[in-house]
C-alpha positions as a LaTeX table, in Angstrom:
\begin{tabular}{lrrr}
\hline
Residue & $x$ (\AA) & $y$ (\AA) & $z$ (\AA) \\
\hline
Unk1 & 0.00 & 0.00 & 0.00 \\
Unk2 & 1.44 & 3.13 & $-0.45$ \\
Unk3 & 1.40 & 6.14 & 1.48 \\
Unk4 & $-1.45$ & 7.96 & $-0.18$ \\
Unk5 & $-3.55$ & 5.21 & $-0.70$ \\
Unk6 & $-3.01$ & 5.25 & 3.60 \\
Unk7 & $-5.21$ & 8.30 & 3.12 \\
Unk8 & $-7.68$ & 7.77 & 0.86 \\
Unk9 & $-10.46$ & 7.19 & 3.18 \\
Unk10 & $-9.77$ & 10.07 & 5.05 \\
Unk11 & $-11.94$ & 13.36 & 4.73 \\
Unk12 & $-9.03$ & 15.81 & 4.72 \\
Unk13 & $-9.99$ & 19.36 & 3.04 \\
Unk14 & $-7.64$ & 19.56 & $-0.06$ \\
Unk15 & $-4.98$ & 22.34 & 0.92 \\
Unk16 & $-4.65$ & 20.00 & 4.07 \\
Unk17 & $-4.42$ & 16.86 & 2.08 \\
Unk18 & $-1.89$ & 18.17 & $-0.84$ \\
Unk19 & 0.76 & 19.16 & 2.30 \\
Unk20 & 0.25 & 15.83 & 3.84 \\
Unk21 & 0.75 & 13.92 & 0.75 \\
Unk22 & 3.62 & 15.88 & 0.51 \\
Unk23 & 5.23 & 14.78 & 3.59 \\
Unk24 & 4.58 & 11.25 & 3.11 \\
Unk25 & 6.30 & 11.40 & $-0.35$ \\
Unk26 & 9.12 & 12.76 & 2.07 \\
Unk27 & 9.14 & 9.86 & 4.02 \\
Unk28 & 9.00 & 7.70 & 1.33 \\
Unk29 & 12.25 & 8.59 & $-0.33$ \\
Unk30 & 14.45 & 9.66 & 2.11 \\
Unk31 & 17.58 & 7.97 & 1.64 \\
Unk32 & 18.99 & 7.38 & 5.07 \\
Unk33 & 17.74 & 6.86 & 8.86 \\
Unk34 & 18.31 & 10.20 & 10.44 \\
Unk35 & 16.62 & 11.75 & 7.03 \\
Unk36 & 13.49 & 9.79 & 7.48 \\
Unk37 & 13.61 & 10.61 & 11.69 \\
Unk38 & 13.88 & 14.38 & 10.41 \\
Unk39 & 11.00 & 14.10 & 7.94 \\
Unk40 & 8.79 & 12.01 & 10.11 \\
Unk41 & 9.00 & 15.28 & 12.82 \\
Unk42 & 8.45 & 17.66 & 10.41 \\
Unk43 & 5.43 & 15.70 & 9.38 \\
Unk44 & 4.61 & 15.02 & 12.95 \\
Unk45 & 4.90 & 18.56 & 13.66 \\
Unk46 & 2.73 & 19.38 & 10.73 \\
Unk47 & $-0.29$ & 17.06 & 12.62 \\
Unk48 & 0.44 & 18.78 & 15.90 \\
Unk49 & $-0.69$ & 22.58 & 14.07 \\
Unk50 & $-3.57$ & 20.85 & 12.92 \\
Unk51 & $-4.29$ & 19.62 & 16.28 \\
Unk52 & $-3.76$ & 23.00 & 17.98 \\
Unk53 & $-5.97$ & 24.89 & 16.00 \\
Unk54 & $-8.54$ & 22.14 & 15.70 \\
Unk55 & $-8.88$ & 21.85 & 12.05 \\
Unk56 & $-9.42$ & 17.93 & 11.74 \\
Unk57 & $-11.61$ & 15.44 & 14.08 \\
Unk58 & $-10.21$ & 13.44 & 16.17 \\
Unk59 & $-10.46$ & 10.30 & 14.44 \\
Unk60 & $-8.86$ & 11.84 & 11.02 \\
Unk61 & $-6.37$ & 13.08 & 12.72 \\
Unk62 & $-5.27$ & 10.05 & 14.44 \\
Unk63 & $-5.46$ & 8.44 & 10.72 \\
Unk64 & $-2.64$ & 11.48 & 9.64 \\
Unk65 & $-0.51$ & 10.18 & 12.47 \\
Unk66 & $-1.12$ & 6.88 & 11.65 \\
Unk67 & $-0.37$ & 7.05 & 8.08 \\
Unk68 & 3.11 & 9.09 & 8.90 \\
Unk69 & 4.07 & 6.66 & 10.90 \\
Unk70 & 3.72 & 3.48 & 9.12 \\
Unk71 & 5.35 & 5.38 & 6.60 \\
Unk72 & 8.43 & 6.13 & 8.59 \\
Unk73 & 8.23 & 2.50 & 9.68 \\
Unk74 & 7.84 & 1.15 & 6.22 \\
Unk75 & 10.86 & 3.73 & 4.92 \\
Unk76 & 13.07 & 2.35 & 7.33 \\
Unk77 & 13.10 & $-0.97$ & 6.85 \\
Unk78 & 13.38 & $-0.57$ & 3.45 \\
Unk79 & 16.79 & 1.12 & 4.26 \\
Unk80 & 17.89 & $-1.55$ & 6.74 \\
Unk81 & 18.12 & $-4.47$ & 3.41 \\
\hline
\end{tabular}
């Protein structure tokens, strides 16, 4: 599955969706640990606006965190072969 299909059931407004998307292409093709740990904070800190100034639910948030971090997760153990 790839990242963006991670979102696809996810009712994010569109600006919010296109920088999401954009952070899990990040994540996707960083090319070393520490870049992927750097990315998945920036994308982590990009959930934590959202959160601040309520602009998702609850639930489609958690599915943003979710999807960065399987992501990050998937990203690095591609690296690790």
């Amino acid at each position: 599955m790839s990242a963006a299909d991670q979102l696809a059931g996810v009712p994010l407004p569109p600006l919010v969706r296109d920088h999401a998307l954009k952070h899990l292409e990040r994540l996707e093709r960083a090319e070393d640990a520490g870049t992927v740990r750097l990315a998945l904070e920036r994308a982590e800190g990009y959930a934590e606006g959202l959160e601040v100034i309520r602009a998702l639910n609850p639930a489609d948030l958690e599915a943003l965190y979710i999807a960065f971090d399987n992501t990050a997760r998937a990203r690095l153990l591609e690296l690790e072969q």
